[in-house]
KOLPALO-743115 format. One record per residue (C-alpha): residue number from 1; x, y, z. Coordinates in steps of 0.5 Angstrom, whole numbers, plus 500, padded with zeros to 3 digits. Layout:
N
 seq  px  py  pz
 NUM   X   Y   Z
...
END
This chain:
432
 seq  px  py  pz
   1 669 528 601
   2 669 535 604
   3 673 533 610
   4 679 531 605
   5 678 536 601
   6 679 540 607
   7 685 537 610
   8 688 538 603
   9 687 544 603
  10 691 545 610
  11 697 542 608
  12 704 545 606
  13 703 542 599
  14 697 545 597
  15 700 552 599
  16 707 550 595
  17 710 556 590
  18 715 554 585
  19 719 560 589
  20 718 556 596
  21 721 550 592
  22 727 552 588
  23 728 556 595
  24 728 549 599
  25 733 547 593
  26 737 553 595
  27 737 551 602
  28 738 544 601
  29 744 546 597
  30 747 550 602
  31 747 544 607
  32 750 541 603
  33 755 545 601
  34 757 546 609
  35 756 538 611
  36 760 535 604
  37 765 542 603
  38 765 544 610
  39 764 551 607
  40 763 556 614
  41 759 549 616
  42 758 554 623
  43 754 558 619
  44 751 556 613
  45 749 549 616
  46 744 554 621
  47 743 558 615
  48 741 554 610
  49 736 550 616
  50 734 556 617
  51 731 557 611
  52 728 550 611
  53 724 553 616
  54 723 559 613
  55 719 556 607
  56 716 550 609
  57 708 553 607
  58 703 556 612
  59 708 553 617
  60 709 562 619
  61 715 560 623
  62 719 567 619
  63 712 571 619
  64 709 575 624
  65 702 574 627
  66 700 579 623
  67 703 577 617
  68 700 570 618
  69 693 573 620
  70 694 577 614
  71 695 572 608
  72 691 565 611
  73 686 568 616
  74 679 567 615
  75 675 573 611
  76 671 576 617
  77 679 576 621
  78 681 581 614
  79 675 585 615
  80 676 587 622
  81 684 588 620
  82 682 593 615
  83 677 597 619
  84 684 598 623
  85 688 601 618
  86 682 604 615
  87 681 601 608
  88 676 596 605
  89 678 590 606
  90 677 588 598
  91 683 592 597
  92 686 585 598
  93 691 581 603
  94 697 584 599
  95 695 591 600
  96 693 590 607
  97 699 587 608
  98 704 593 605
  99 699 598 609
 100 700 594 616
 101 708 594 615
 102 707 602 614
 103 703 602 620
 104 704 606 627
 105 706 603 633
 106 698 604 636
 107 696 600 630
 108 700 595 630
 109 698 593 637
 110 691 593 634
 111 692 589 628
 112 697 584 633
 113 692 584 638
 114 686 581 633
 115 691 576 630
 116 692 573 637
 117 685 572 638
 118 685 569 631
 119 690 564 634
 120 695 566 630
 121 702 568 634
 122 709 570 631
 123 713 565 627
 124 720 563 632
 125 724 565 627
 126 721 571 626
 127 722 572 634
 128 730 570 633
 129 730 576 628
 130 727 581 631
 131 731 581 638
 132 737 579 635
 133 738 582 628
 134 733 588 628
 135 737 590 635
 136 743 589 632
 137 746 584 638
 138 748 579 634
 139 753 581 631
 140 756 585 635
 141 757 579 641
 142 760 576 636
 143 765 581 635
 144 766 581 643
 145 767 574 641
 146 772 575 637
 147 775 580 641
 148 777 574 646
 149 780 571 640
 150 784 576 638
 151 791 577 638
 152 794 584 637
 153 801 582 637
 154 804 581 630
 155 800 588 628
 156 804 592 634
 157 810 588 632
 158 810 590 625
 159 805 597 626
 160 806 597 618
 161 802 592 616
 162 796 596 619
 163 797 600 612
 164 795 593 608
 165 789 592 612
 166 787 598 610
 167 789 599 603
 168 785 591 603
 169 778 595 604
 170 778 598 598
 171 775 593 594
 172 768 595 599
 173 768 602 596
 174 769 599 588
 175 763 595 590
 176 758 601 593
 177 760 604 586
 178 759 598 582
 179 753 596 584
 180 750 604 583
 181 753 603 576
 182 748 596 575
 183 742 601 576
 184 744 603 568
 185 743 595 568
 186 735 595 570
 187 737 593 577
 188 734 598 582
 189 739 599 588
 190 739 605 593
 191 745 609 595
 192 743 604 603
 193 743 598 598
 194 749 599 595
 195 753 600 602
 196 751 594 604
 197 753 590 598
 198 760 593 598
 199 761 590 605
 200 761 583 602
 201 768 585 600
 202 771 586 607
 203 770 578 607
 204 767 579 614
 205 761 577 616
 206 758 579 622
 207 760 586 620
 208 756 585 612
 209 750 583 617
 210 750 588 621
 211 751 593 617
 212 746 590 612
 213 740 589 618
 214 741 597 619
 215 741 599 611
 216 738 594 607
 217 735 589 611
 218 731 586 605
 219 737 584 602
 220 740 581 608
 221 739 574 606
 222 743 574 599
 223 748 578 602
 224 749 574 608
 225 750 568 604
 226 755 571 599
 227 760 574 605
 228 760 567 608
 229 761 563 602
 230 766 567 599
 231 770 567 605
 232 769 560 606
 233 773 560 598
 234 779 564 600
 235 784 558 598
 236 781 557 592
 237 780 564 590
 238 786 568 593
 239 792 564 591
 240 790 565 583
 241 791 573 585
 242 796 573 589
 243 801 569 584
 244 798 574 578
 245 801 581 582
 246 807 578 585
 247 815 575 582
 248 817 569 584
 249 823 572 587
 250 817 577 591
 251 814 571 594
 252 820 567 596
 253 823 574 601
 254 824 573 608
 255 822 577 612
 256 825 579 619
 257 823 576 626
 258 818 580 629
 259 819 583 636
 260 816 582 642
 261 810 585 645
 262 808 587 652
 263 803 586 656
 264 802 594 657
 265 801 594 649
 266 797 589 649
 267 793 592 654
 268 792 600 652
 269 791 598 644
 270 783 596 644
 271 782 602 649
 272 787 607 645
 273 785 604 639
 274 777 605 640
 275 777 612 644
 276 781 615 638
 277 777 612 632
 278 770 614 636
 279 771 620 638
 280 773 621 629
 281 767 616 626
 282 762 615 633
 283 758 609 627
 284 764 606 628
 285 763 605 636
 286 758 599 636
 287 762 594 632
 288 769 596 635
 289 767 597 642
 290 765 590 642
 291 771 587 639
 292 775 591 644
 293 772 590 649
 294 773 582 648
 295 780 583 646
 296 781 588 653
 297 778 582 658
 298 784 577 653
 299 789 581 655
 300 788 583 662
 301 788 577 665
 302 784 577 670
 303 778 576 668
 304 778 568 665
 305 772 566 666
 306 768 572 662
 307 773 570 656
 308 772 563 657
 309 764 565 657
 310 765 569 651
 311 770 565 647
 312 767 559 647
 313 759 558 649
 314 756 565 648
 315 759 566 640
 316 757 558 640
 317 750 559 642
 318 750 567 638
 319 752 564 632
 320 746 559 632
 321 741 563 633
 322 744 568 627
 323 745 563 622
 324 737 561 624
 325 735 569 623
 326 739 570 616
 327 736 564 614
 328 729 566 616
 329 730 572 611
 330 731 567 605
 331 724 568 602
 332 723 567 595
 333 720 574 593
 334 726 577 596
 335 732 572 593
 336 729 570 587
 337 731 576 584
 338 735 579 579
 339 738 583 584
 340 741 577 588
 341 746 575 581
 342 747 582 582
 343 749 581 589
 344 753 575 588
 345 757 578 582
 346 760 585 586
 347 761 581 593
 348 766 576 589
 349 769 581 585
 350 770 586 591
 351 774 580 595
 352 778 580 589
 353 779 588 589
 354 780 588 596
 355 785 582 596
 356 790 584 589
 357 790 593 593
 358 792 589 600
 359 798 585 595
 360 799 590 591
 361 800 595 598
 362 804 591 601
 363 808 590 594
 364 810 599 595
 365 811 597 602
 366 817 592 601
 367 820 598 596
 368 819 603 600
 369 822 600 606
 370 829 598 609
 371 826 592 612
 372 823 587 607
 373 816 585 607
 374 812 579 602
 375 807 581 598
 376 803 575 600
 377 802 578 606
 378 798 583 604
 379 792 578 602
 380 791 578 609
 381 789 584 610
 382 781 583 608
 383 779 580 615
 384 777 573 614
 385 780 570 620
 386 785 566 621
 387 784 563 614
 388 787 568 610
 389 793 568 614
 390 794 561 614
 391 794 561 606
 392 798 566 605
 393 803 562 609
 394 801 556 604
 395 803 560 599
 396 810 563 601
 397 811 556 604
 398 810 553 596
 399 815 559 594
 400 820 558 599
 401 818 552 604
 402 823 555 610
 403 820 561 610
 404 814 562 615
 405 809 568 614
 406 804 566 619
 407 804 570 624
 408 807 576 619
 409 800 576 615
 410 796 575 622
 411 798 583 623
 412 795 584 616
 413 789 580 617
 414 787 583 624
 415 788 590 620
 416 783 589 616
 417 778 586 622
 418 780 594 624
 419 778 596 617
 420 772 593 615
 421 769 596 622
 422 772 603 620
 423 769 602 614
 424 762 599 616
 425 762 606 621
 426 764 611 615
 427 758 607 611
 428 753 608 615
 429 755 614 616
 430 755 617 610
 431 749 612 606
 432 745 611 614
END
């Protein structure tokens, strides 16, 4: 009976909390929401599993050694681990543990070292999120990933419509106050927090990622989740905004055939356009190196076999392990908080500020200038690519069904991958 007893006690389900539970729904939600919706299915399917892995008890796959030894090891392990840190061991597991997290390099060696000997070894999630998302290399080789896709074309023909990416940024920094302004509201959001959250509203999600890694990484999950879901909602919630700001007689306006671009051009704008912006704002330089760097081997043409590389199986294989990282941090302690609805509340309404500014930008453009632009276009400039170009396309073609706006609200659309990069460097910058 005591060997029953004890194999019972062994097992997840004797260790299962109701916050690991509604975590494993959580998860089971988001797999549904990428199989059956195709809701970013490349990163909310890895996401979602992650988090399967992340909550299974005592399995440890998101912890440290340490983390495991602290919570599961046996009374004796505990007693060594508190000489360590200089504590009394019957100041409790969580104590400990929160004074181990504070300890120095030399004393983590030890407590890992004794969790070792212990048989306990760092979760494969854990390992994942360390080197990929700690160091800041995922995101940034996703960016050097989507630089290779990226063309520069549309925004060099019609340089104007960078404004519009630009102006579509706005809604990050209405984000950063709302989420101070909640603080009034009995959540506890830092200036660091707040910057992360507002990210969300550039609707791109390895720069939310990154940006979150750097200034609030216990908030990773909740924002990783928001920033992909809503991009994958762009066409239900962008089309409402835009026919709210613009006429009918706005939506059916034709614009002119774009010019075409040199191979010169192509070639010298990632290197002017990263040599300018770092030299001004250096935080920027990570994310808009990498991104330029992808788009320069692109246009060079003679480097195919790195853009192939990089276009294909290294942001394929990046994407993966990112989406096992981000899911390694939903934990029920940290998403099941009040501060996650609050997360949620100011990422949407973000993208909606950033969508209507960029509407409204492009609406002053087209009075302003000789040659006509469609407001619609200007949704484009959150950096949801290609997605929010395609549905601006859809809703010029509903408006008028010759008129093509495509490759016109392309150069918006890769503005605003220009943009959340400039205001992820001003973000850290300022609240880093």
């Amino acid at each position: 009976m005591d060997k029953l007893e004890t194999l019972w006690h062994s097992t997840g389900l004797f260790h299962l909390s109701g916050g690991q539970l509604i975590m494993l729904l959580v998860c089971l939600g988001l797999l549904w929401l990428a199989i059956n919706k195709k809701f970013e299915p490349l990163l909310l399917l890895p996401i979602g599993f992650g988090g399967l892995l992340a909550n299974i008890p005592v399995a440890g796959l998101a912890e440290s050694a340490i983390s495991q030894a602290m919570h599961f090891g046996s009374q004796d392990l505990l007693a060594s681990m508190a000489q360590v840190l200089g504590m009394d061991a019957d100041a409790g597991r969580e104590a400990l543990y929160k004074a181990a997290e504070g300890a120095g390099p030399a004393v983590q060696d030890q407590l890992h070292h004794l969790a070792q000997k212990a048989n306990y070894g760092d979760g494969i999630l854990y390992l994942i999120y360390t080197v990929g998302l700690m160091t800041g290399i995922f995101p940034l080789l996703i960016f050097m990933g989507v630089g290779a896709m990226t063309d520069f074309g549309p925004l060099l023909a019609n340089p104007r419509t960078l404004l519009l990416g630009a102006a579509a940024q706005f809604g990050i920094f209405a984000a950063l106050l709302g989420a101070l302004a909640l603080n009034f509201l009995g959540m506890e959001f830092s200036l660091a927090d707040a910057a992360a959250i507002g990210i969300i509203g550039g609707a791109d999600g390895p720069t939310s990622i990154y940006v979150t890694t750097k200034l609030a990484p216990e908030l990773l999950g909740a924002i990783a989740v928001a920033a992909y879901s809503y991009m994958a909602l762009v066409p239900i919630i962008q089309p409402p905004i835009i026919r709210a700001l613009t006429t009918a007689k706005e939506r059916t306006i034709k614009m002119e055939q774009l010019r075409p671009v040199s191979q010169t051009e192509k070639i010298l704008f990632p290197i002017l356009l990263l040599v300018l912006v770092a030299l001004v704002l250096p935080d920027a330089a990570p994310l808009l190196g990498m991104f330029c760097l992808g788009n320069l081997m692109k246009e060079s043409g003679v480097v195919s076999r790195l853009v192939d590389t990089t276009s294909n199986a290294l942001i394929n294989i990046v994407t993966i392990m990112l989406g096992l990282a981000v899911g390694a941090k939903l934990s029920a302690e940290q998403f099941l908080v009040m501060e996650t609805l609050g997360i949620l509340v100011l990422g949407l309404v973000a993208f909606m500020i950033g969508t209507a500014t960029g509407v409204l930008m492009a609406k002053l453009l087209n009075r302003l200038s000789h040659h006509p632009v469609n407001p619609i276009i200007g949704a484009a400039g959150v950096s949801a690519v290609p997605m929010a170009a395609r549905v601006a396309n859809k809703v010029g073609l509903e408006a008028n069904p010759h008129n093509f706006l495509l490759m016109h609200a392309m150069g918006p659309n890769v503005a605003g991958v220009i943009g959340s990069a400039v205001a992820a460097g001003v973000l850290l910058n300022f609240a880093g």
